[in-house]
C-alpha positions as CSV (number, residue, x, y, z in Angstrom):
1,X,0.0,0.0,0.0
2,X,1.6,3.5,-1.1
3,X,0.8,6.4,1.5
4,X,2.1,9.8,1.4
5,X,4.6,10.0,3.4
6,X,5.1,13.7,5.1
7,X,8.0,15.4,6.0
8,X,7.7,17.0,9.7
9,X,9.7,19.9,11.0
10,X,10.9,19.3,14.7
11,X,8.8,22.6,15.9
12,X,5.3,22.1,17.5
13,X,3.1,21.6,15.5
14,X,5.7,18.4,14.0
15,X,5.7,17.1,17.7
16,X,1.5,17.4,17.4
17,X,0.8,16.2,14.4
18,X,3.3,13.1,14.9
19,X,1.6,12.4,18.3
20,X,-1.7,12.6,16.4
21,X,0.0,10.0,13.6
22,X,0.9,7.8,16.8
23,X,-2.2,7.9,18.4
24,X,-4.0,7.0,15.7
25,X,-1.8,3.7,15.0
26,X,0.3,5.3,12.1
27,X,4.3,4.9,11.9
28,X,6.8,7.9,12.0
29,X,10.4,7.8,11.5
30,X,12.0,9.6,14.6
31,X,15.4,10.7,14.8
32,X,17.9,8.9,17.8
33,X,21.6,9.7,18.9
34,X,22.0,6.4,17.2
35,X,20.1,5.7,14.0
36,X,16.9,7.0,12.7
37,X,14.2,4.7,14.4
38,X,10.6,3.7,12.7
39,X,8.3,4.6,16.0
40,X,4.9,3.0,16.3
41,X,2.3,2.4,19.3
42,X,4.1,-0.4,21.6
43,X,0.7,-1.0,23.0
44,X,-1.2,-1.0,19.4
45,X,-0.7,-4.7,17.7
46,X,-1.9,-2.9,14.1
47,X,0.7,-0.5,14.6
48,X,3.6,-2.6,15.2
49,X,2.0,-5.1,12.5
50,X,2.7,-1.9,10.2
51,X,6.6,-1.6,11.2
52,X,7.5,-5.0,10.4
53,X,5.3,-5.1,7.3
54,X,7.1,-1.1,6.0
55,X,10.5,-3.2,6.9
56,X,10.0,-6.0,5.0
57,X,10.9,-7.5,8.7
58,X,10.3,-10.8,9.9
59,X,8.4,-11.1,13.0
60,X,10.5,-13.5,14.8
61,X,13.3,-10.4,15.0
62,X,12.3,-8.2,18.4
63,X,11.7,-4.6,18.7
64,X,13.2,-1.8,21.1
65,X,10.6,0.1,23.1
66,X,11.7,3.8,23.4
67,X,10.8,5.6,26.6
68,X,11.6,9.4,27.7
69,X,13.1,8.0,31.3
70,X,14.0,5.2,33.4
71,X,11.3,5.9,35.9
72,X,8.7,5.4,33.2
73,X,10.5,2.4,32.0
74,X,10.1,0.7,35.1
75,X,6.2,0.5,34.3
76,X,7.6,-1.8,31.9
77,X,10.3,-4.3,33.3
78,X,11.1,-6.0,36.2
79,X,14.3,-3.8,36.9
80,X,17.3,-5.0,39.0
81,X,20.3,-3.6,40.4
82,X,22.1,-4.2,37.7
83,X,20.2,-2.1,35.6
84,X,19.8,0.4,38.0
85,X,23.4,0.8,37.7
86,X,23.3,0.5,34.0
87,X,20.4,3.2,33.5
88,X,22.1,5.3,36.1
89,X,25.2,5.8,34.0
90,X,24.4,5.6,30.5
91,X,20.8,6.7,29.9
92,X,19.5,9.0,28.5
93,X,22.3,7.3,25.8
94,X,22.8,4.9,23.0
95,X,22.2,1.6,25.6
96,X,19.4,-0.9,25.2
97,X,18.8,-3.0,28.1
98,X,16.4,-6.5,28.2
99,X,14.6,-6.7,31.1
100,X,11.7,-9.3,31.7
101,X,8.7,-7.8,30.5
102,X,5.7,-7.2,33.7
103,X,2.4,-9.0,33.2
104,X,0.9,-6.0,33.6
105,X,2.9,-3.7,30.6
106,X,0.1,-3.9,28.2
107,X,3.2,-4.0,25.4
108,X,1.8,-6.1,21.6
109,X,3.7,-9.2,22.0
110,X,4.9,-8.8,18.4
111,X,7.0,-6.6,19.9
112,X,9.2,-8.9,21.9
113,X,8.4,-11.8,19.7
114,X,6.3,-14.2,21.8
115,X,10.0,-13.4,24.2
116,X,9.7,-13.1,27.7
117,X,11.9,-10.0,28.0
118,X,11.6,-6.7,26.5
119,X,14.5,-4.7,25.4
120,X,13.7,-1.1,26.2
121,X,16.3,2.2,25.9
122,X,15.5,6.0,26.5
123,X,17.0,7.6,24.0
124,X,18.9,11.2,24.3
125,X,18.8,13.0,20.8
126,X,16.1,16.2,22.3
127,X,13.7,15.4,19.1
128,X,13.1,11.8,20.2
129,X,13.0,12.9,24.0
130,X,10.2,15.7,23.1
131,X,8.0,13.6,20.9
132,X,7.9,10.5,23.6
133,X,6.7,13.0,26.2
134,X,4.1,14.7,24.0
135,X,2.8,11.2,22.8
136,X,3.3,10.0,26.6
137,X,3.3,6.3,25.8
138,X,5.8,3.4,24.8
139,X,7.4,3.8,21.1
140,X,8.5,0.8,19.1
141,X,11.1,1.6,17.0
142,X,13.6,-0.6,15.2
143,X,15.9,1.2,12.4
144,X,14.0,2.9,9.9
145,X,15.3,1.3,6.9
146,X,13.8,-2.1,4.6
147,X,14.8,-4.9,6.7
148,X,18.6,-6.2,6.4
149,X,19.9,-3.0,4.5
150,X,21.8,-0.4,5.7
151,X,20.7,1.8,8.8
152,X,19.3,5.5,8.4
153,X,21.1,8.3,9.8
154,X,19.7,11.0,7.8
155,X,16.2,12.0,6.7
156,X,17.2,11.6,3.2
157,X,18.6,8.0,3.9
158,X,14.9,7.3,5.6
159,X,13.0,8.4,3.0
160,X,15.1,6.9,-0.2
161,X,13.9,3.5,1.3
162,X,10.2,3.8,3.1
163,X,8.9,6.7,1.7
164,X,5.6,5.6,1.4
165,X,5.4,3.1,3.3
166,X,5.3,5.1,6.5
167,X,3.0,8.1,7.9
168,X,6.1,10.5,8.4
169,X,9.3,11.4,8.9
170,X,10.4,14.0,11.8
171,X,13.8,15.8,10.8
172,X,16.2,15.7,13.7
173,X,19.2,15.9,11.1
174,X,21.7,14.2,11.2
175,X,22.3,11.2,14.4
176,X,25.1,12.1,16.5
177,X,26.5,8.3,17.2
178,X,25.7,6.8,13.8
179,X,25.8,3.4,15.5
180,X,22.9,1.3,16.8
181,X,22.9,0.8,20.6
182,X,24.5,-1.7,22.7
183,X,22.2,-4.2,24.0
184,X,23.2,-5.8,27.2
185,X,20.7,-8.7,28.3
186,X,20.1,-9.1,32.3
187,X,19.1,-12.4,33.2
188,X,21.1,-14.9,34.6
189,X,24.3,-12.9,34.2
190,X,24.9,-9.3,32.3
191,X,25.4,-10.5,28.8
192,X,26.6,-8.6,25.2
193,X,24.0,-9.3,23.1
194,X,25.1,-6.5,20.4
195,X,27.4,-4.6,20.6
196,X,27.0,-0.7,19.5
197,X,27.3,2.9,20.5
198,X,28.2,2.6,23.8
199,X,32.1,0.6,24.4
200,X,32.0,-2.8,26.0
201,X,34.8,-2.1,27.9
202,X,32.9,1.2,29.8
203,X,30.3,-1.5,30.6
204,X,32.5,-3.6,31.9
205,X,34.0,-0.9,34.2
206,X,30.3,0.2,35.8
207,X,29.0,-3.2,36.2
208,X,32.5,-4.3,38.2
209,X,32.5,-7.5,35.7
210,X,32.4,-8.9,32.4
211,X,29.9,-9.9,29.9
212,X,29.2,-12.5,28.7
213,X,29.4,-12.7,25.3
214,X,26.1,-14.1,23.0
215,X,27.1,-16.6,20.6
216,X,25.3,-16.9,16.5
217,X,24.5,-20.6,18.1
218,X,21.8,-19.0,20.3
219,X,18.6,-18.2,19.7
220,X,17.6,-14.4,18.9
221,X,16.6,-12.8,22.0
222,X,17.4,-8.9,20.6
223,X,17.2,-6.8,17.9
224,X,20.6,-6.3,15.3
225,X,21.1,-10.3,15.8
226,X,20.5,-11.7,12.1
227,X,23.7,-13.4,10.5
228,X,22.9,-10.9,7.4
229,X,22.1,-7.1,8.7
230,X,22.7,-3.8,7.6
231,X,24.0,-4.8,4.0
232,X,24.2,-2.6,1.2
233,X,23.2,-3.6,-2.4
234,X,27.0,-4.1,-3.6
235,X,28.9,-7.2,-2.1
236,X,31.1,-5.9,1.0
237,X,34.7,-7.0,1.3
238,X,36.6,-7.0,4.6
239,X,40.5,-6.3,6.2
240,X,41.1,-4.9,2.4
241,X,44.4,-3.2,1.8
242,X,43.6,-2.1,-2.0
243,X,40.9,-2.0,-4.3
244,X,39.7,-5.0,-7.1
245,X,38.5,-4.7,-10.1
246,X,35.2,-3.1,-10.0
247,X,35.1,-2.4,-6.3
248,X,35.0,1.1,-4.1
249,X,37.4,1.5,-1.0
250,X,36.0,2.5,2.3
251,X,39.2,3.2,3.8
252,X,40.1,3.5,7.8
253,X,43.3,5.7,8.2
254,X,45.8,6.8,6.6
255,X,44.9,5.1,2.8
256,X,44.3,5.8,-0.8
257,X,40.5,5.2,-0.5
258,X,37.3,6.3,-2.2
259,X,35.9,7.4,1.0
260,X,37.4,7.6,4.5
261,X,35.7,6.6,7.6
262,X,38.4,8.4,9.8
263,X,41.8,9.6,8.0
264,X,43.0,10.4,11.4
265,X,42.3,6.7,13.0
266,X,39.2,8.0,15.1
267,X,36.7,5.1,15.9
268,X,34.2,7.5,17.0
269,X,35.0,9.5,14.1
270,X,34.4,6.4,11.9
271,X,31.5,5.2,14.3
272,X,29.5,8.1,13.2
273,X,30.3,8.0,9.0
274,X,29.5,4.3,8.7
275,X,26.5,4.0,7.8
276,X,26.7,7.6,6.0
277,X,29.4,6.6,3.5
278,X,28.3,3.0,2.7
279,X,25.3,4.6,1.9
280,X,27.2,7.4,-0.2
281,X,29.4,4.0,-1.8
282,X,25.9,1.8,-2.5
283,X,24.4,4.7,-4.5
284,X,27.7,4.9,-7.0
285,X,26.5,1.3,-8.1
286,X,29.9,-0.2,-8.3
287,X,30.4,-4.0,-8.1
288,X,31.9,-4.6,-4.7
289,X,32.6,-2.2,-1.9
290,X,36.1,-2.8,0.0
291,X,36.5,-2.1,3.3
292,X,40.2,-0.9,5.7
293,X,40.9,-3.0,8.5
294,X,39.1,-1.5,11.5
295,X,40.7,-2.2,15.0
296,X,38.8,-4.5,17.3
297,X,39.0,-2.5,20.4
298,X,36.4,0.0,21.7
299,X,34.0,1.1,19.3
300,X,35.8,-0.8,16.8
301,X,33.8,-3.7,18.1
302,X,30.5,-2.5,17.3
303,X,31.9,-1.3,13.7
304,X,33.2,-4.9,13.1
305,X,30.1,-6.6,13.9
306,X,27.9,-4.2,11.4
307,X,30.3,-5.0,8.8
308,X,30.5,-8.5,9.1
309,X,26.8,-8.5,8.9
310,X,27.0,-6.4,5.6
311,X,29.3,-9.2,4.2
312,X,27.7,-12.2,4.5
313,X,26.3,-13.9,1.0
314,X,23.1,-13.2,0.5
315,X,20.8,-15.0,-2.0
């Protein structure tokens, strides 16, 4: 079904008329620190029907529940110490936490999947944070982009796949992070379940232990956990030190490249132009896209595991 798909200024009558979208079980795109997010009614099954359908998503993959505070979130999970800890020092931030889910949320179960946990983040881009107070009520929102492809951290990157497929878009500009959150499960033990825009090794440090670490053996129990994820249309090669026949460099340091995620080595630098410049690569239409080595230490995790995604065969 093809809808017209407006474009929203982040001013007040955006904020109304995108609560009024919401309320009435349509789907707008909301910008995050992290990624631009396609927000629905947590608590509306149609709505979140809508998200997976615009996504081309399949309905075994969970959602993230957005939230304006931690206060409000525990109306949703059973919280612990752990995640008060968690919450305490890294939301409002680009950290998604799954919690078991209360009885009494009143959350679709599409959104966790038929799971017994919710995963459930409050956001800190001011765009995101004013529209969740003005609608007052749980937002689902996974990465507003068709399912598998490469996440949206512009308006223009939102709109070049869903529009019209979705209600709305809410320009926030451009996401801050560029990276999807880290999503740390809290059940037996704290446990890395993908990593993202907040370092493992800052985790690590508030929680006084280490993660466990989620193998691809397991089942999915978050979001971001598919083998094949945030792939462009051209096939993406890794640890490349020069370019074949046919293929576009995405280079890391200090390299002859096509486009640079860092020159100067940054990984938050490069964190934040990932998704940006394989977007940028994809639209050139070449062959293959090659991709620098990118250091497996902080952020450089959460890079590594987007790209590996992006490189798996697909059919």
């Amino acid at each position: 079904m093809h809808i017209e798909t407006e474009l929203l200024k982040a001013d007040f009558q955006g904020y109304v008329r995108a609560t009024e979208i919401l309320r009435s079980g349509g789907l707008v795109s909301l910008p995050t620190e992290t990624v631009y997010g396609l927000g629905g009614d947590a608590r509306n099954d149609h709505a979140v029907a809508q998200i997976f359908e615009a996504k081309g998503r399949p309905q075994f993959n969970p959602l993230i529940v957005h939230v304006p505070s931690a206060e409000v979130a525990k109306n949703y999970v059973q919280w612990s110490h752990e995640a008060e800890v968690l919450a305490s020092a890294f939301w409002p931030g680009a950290m998604t936490l799954v919690l078991p889910i209360l009885p009494e949320a009143g959350i679709s179960p599409l959104v966790s999947a038929g799971l017994p946990t919710l995963a459930i983040r409050v956001p800190a881009h001011p765009v995101a944070q004013a529209l969740l107070e003005e609608f007052d009520g749980p937002v689902a929102a996974p990465s507003a982009n068709p399912s598998g492809r490469i996440s949206p951290t512009t308006v223009e990157h939102v709109v070049t796949g869903l529009n019209g497929r979705i209600a709305a878009v809410l320009d926030g500009g451009a996401c801050e992070v560029g990276l999807e959150s880290t999503i740390i499960g809290l059940g037996d033990e704290p446990t890395l379940l993908r990593p993202g825009g907040v370092p493992v090794e800052v985790i690590e440090a508030a929680l006084q232990c280490t993660l466990r670490l989620h193998s691809e053996g397991e089942p999915l129990t978050a979001p971001g956990q598919m083998t094949s994820h945030y792939a462009p249309g051209a096939a993406v090669r890794l640890n490349a030190t020069e370019r074949m026949l046919g293929e576009l460099l995405l280079g890391f340091g200090d390299v002859d490249c096509d486009l640079n995620l860092s020159a100067a080595g940054d990984l938050t630098e490069a964190a934040v132009n990932l998704f940006h410049h394989l977007h940028a690569l994809d639209a050139k239409r070449a062959s293959g896209i090659a991709v620098s080595p990118i250091p497996e230490t902080g952020l450089g995790l959460a890079i590594n595991d987007r790209l590996r995604r992006a490189a798996v065969p697909r059919d």
